[in-house]
C-alpha positions in Angstrom: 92.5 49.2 120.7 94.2 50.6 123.5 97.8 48.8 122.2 97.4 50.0 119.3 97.4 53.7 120.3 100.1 53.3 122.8 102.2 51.3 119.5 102.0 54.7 117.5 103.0 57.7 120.3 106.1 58.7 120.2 107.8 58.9 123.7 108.7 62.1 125.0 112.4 61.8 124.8 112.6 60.9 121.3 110.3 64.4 120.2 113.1 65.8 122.7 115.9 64.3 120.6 114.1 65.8 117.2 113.9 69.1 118.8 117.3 69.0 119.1 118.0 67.8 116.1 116.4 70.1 114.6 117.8 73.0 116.1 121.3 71.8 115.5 120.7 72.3 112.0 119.6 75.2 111.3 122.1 76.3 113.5 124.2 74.6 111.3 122.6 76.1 108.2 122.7 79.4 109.6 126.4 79.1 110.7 127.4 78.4 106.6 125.0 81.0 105.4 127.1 83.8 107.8 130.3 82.3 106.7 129.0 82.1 103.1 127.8 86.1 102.7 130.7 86.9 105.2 133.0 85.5 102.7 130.8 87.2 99.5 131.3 90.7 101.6 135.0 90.0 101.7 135.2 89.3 97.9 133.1 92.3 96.9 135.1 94.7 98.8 138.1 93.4 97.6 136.7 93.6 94.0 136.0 97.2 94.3 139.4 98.1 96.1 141.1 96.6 93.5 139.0 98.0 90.8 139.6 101.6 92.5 143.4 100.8 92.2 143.2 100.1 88.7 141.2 103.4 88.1 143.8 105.4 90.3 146.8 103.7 88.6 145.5 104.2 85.1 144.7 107.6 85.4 148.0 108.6 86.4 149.8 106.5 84.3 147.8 107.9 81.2 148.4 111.3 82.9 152.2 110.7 82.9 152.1 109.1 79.0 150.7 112.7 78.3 153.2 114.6 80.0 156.1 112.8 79.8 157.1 113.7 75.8 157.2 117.4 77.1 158.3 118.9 72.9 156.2 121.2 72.7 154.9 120.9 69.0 157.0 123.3 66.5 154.5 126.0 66.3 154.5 126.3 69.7 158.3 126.5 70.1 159.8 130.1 70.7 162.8 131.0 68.6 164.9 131.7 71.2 167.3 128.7 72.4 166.6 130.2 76.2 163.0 130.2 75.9 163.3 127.2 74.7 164.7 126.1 77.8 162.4 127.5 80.2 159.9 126.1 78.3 161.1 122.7 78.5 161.7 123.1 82.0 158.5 124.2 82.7 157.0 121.1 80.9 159.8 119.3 82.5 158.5 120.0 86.0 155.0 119.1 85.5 155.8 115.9 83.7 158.4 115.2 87.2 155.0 115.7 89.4 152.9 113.0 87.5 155.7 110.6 87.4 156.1 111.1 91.8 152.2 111.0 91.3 152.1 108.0 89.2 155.1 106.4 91.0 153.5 106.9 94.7 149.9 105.2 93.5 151.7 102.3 91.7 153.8 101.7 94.8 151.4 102.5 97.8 148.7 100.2 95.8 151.1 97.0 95.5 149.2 94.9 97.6 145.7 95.5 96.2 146.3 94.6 93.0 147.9 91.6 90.3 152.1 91.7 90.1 152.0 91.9 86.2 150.1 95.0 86.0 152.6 96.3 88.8 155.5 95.2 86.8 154.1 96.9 83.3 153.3 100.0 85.3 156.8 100.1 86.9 158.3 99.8 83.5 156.4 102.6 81.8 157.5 105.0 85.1 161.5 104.0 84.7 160.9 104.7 81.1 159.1 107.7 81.5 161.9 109.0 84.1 164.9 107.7 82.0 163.5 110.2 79.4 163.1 113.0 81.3 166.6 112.4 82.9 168.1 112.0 79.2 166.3 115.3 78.1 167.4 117.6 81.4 171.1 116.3 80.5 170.3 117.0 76.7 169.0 120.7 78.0 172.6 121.2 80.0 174.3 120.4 77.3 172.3 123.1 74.9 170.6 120.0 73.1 167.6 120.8 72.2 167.5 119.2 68.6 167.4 115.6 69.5 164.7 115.8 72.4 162.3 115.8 69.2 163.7 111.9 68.6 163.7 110.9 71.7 159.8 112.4 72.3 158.9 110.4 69.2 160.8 107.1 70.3 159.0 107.5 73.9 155.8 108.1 72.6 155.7 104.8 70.7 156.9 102.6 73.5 154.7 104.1 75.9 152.3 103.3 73.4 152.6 99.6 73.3 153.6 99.3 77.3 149.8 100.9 77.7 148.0 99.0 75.4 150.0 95.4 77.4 148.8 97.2 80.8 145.3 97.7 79.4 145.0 93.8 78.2 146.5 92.5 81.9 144.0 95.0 83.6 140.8 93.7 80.9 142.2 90.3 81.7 142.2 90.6 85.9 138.8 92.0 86.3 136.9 90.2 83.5 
């Protein structure tokens, strides 16, 4: 009877070996589970960064779709030609500080975010400032009239260059 017990211990290097074994993996396991919710933390942070930078560029580029037309509706319009003016100056200015505002976000955010929504945005800024170039020269030049045609014409393609930066932004974060 005595074999027979000795047949079924275990010697004291092999529960040493186990041990071992054991500990290995779950140091192994708990080596991939740091890596794993390391890499999850990464993700998640880069998700919200990038969704901030989608908020920040939106808003200013929405700002600067509001701003940039700068007619002021007729009923609005003094009847003098140098009102006029200083009026469109005025609106002018203020559409010039969200186009620096929506130019510096777009630019400074680059990195965080997908190259075609950078591209869309950078095309509806050069748009935006072409028009308020071509308006300031039209105001020189005592012009007034056809800043009306060129509002309208802005307003439409800013229209569809926002609604293509509003599908690639749906698209990148869905």
């Amino acid at each position: 009877m005595l074999d027979a017990i000795k047949l079924w211990e275990i010697p004291d290097y092999l529960i040493v070996i186990f041990f071992v074994l054991v500990i290995l993996w779950e140091a192994y396991r708990w080596t991939k589970e740091k890596k794993r919710a390391r890499r999850l933390a990464v993700q998640t942070i880069a998700f919200k960064t990038e969704f901030q930078v989608y908020r920040d560029i939106w808003k200013a580029i929405v700002s600067l779709q509001g701003l940039a037309p700068i007619t002021p509706s007729v009923d609005s319009l003094p009847l003098e030609v140098e009102e006029q003016k200083k009026l469109y100056k005025q609106r002018i200015n203020a559409a010039l500080k969200a186009f620096q505002t929506s130019e510096t976000i777009v630019e400074l955010s680059k990195p965080f975010y997908c190259s075609n929504i950078h591209s869309v945005a950078r095309k509806l800024n050069r748009d935006c400032f072409k028009h308020l170039r071509k308006i300031s020269r039209r105001l020189e030049k005592d012009k007034i009239e056809e800043c009306y045609d060129m509002a309208d014409k802005l307003q439409d393609d800013t229209k569809h260059i926002i609604k293509e930066m509003e599908q690639a932004i749906r698209k990148e974060i869905s």
